[in-house]
C-alpha positions as a printed Julia matrix, in Angstrom:
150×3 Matrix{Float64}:
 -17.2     6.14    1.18
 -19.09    8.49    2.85
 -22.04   10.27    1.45
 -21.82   13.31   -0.54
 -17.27   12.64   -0.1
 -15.63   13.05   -3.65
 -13.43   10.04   -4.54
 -10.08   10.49   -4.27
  -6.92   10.91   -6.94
  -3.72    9.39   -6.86
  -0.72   11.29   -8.5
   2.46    9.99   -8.54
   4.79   11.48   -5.78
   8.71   11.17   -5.57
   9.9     8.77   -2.51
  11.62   11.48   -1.42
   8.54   13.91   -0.87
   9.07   15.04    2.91
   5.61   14.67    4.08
   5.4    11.19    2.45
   8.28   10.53    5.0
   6.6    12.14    8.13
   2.94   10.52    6.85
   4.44    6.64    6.9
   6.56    7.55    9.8
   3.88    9.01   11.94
   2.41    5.49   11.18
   5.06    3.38   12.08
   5.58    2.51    8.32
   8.85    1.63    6.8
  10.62    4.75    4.95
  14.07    2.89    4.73
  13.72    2.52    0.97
  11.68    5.01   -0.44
  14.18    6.4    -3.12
  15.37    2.9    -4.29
  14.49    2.09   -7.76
  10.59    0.21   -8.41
   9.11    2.21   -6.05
   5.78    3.91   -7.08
   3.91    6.14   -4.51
   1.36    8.37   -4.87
  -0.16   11.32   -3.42
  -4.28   10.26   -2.41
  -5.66   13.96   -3.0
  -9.06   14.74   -2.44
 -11.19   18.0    -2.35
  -7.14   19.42   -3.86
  -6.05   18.67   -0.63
  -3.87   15.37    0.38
  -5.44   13.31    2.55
  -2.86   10.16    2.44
  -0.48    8.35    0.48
  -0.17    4.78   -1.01
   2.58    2.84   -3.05
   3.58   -0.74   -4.72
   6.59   -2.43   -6.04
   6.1    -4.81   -8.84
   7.69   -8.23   -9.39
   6.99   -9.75  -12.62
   2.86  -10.08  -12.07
   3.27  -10.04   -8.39
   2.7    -6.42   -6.63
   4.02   -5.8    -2.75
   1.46   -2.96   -1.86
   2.91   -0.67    0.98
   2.85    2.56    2.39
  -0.88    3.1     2.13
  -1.86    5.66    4.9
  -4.55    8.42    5.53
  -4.0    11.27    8.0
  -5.43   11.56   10.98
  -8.08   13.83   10.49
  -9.0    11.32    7.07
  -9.65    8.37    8.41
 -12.93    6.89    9.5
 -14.15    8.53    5.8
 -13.87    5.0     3.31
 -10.75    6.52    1.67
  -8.59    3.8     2.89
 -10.6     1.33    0.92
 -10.69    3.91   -1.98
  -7.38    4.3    -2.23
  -6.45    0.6    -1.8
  -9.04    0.1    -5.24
  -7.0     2.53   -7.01
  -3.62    1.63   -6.44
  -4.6    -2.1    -6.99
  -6.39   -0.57  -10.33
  -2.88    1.48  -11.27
  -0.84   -2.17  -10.25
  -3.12   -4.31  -12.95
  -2.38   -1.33  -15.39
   1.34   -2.42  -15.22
   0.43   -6.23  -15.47
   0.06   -6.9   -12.02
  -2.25  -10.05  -10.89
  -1.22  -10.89   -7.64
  -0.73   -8.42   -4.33
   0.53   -9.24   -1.71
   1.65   -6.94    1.84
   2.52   -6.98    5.14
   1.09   -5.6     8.0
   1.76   -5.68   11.79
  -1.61   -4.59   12.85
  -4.19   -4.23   10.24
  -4.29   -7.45    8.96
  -8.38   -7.97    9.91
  -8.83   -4.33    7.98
  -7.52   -6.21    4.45
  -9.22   -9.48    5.13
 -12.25   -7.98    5.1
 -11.13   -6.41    2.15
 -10.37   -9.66    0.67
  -7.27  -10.63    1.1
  -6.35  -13.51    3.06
  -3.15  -14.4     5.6
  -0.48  -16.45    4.16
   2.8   -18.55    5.22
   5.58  -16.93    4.62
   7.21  -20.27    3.02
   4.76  -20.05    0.54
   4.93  -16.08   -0.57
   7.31  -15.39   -3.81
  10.26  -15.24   -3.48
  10.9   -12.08   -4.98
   8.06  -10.28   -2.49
  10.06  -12.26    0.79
  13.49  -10.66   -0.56
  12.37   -7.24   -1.1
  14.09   -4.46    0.99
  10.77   -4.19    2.82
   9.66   -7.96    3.77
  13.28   -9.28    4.22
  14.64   -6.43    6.41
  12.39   -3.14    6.73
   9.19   -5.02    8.61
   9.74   -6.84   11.53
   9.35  -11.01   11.14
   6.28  -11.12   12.31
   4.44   -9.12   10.3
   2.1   -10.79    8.72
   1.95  -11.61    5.32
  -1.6   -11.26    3.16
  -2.23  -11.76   -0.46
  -5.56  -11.05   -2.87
  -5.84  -12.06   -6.42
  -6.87   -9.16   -8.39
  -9.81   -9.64  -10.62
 -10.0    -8.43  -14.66
């Protein structure tokens, strides 16, 4: 992050917030599903002001990590990779040990991040039939996963 930047909060956020909508959607991010049951997003506040918004869905140990986005004017400012440590941090908390997410475009952003591209043959199950992978994102988004460390 930044020098002298605070580090930013998630707080749990209702899928039907209306700028959690307009944020993914002024992304190109899937909003399809964001009231169906297992869906946990967050608010990414810094400063007491939101700067983005993040989310997961867990299967068993496996999380699908999705809808992580930071407005316009936030970006460019490390909170993208702050965020993405906290919400992988809040997924362990609930027994998660896998992630896993799709992406259309930022796939070299969370390789360097760690995670790495997989077949889609090869993803869970569960993760390929959620709402999201089997009919929200297109089929060739690609598919990344990162072990998540103790």
């Amino acid at each position: 992050m930044a020098e002298g930047a605070t580090v930013p909060v998630l707080l749990p956020v209702e899928g039907s917030a209306p700028d959690l909508r307009e944020a993914l959607a002024v992304e190109g991010l899937p909003t399809g599903d964001l009231t169906e049951q297992g869906r946990r997003f967050f608010r990414v506040m810094r400063n007491g002001a939101t700067v983005g918004f993040a989310g997961y869905e867990l299967f068993g140990e496996n999380a699908l990590l999705r809808s992580i986005v930071i407005t316009p004017d936030n970006k460019g400012k490390g909170l993208g990779e702050a965020t993405l440590r906290h919400l992988i941090d809040k997924a362990k908390e609930e027994g998660a040990r896998q992630g896993y997410l799709l992406t259309i475009s930022a796939a070299p952003y969370f390789e360097r991040l760690g995670f790495s591209r997989i077949d889609r043959a090869v993803a869970p199950k569960a993760i390929m039939n959620s709402m999201q992978a089997a009919s929200l994102c297109p089929a060739s988004a690609i598919i990344l996963t990162k072990p998540f460390s103790s």
